[in-house]
Each structure stands twice: as structure tokens, then as C-alpha cells.
Biopython code that builds the backbone (N, CA, C, O; Angstrom):
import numpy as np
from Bio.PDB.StructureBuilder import StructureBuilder

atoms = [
    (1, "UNK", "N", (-2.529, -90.838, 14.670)),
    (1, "UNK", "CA", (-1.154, -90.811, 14.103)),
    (1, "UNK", "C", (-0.599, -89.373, 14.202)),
    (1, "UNK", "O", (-1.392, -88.449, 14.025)),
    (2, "UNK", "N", (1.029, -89.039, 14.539)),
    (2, "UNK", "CA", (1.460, -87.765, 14.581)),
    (2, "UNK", "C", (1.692, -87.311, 13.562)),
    (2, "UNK", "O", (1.947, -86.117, 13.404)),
    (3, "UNK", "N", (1.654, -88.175, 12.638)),
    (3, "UNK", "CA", (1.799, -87.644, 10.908)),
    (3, "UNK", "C", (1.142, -86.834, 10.309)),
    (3, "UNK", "O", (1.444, -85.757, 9.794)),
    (4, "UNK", "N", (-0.169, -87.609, 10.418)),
    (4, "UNK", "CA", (-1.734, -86.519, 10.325)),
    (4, "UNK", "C", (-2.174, -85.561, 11.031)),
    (4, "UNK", "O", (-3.025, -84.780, 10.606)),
    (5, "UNK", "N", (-1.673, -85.492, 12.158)),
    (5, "UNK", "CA", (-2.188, -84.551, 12.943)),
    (5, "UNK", "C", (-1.000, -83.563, 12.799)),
    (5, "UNK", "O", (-1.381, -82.469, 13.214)),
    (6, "UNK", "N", (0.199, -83.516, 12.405)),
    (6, "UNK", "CA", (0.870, -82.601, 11.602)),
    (6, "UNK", "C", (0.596, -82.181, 9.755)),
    (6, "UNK", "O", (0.772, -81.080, 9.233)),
    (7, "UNK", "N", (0.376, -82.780, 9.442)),
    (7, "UNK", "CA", (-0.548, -82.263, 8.404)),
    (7, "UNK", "C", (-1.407, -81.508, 8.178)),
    (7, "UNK", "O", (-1.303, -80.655, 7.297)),
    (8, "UNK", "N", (-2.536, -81.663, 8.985)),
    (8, "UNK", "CA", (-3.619, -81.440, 9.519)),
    (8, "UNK", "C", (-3.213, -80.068, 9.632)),
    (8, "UNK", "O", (-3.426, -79.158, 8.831)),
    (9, "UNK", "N", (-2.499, -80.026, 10.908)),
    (9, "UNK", "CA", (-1.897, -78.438, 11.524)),
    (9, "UNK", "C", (-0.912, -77.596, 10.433)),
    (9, "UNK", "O", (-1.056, -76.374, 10.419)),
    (10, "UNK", "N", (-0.046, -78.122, 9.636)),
    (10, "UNK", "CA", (0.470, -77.114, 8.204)),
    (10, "UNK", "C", (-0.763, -76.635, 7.270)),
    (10, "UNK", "O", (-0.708, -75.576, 6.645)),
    (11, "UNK", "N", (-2.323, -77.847, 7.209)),
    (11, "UNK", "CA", (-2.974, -77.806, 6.419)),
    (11, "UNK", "C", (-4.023, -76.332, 7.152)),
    (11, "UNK", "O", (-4.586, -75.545, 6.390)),
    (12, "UNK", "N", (-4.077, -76.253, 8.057)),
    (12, "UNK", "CA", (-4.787, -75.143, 9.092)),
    (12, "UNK", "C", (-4.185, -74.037, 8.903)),
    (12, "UNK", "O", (-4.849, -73.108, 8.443)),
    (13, "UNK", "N", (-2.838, -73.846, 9.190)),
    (13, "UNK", "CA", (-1.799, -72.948, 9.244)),
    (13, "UNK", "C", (-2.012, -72.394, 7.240)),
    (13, "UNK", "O", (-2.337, -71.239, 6.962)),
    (14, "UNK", "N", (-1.825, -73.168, 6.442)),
    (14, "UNK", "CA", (-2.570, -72.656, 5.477)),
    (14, "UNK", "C", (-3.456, -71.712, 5.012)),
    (14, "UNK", "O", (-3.327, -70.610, 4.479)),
    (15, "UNK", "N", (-4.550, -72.520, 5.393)),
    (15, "UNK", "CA", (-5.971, -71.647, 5.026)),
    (15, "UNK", "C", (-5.628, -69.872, 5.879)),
    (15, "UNK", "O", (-5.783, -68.797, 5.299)),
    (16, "UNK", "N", (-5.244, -70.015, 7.058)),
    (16, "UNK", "CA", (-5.476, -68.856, 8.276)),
    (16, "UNK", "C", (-4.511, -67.788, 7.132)),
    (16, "UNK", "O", (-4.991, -66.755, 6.665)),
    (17, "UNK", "N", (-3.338, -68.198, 6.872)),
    (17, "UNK", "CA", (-2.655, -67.492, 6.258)),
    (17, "UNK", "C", (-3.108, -66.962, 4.808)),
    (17, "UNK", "O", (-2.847, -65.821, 4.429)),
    (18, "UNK", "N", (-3.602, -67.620, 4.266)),
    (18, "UNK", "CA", (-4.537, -67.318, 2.503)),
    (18, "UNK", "C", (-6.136, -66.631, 3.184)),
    (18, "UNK", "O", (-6.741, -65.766, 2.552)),
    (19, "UNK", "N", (-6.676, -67.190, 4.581)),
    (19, "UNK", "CA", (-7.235, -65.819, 5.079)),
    (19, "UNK", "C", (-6.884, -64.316, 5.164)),
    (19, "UNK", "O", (-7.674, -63.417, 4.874)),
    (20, "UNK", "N", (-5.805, -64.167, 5.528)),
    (20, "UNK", "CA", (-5.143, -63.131, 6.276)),
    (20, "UNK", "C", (-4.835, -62.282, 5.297)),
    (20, "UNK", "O", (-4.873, -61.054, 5.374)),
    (21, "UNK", "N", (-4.413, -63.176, 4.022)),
    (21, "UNK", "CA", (-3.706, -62.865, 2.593)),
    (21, "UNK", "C", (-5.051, -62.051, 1.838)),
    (21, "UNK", "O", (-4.943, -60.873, 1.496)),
    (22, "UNK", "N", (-5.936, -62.600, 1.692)),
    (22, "UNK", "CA", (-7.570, -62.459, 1.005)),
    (22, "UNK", "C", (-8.187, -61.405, 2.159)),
    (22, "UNK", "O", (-9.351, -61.014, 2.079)),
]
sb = StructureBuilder()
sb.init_structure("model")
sb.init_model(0)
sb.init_chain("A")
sb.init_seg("    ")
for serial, (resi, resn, name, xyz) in enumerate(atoms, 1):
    if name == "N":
        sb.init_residue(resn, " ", resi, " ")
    sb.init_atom(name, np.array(xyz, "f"), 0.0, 1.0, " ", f" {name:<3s}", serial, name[0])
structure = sb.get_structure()
């Protein structure tokens, strides 16, 4: 589904950024 797999990718885009942040 393109739903989840956009999710998925905001949910990635997340973490990298609260990496970057930390």
C-alpha cells in the first residue's frame, strides 16, 4: 500500500532527524 509506505518514510524521516537533534 502507498499509504504505509509513506508513513513508514515520515516515520524514518523522524527518527534521522531526533538523531541529528540528540
Amino acid at each position: 500500500m502507498v499509504v504505509i509506505m509513506e508513513v513508514v518514510m515520515m516515520i524514518m524521516m523522524l527518527m534521522v532527524v531526533m538523531v541529528m537533534v540528540v
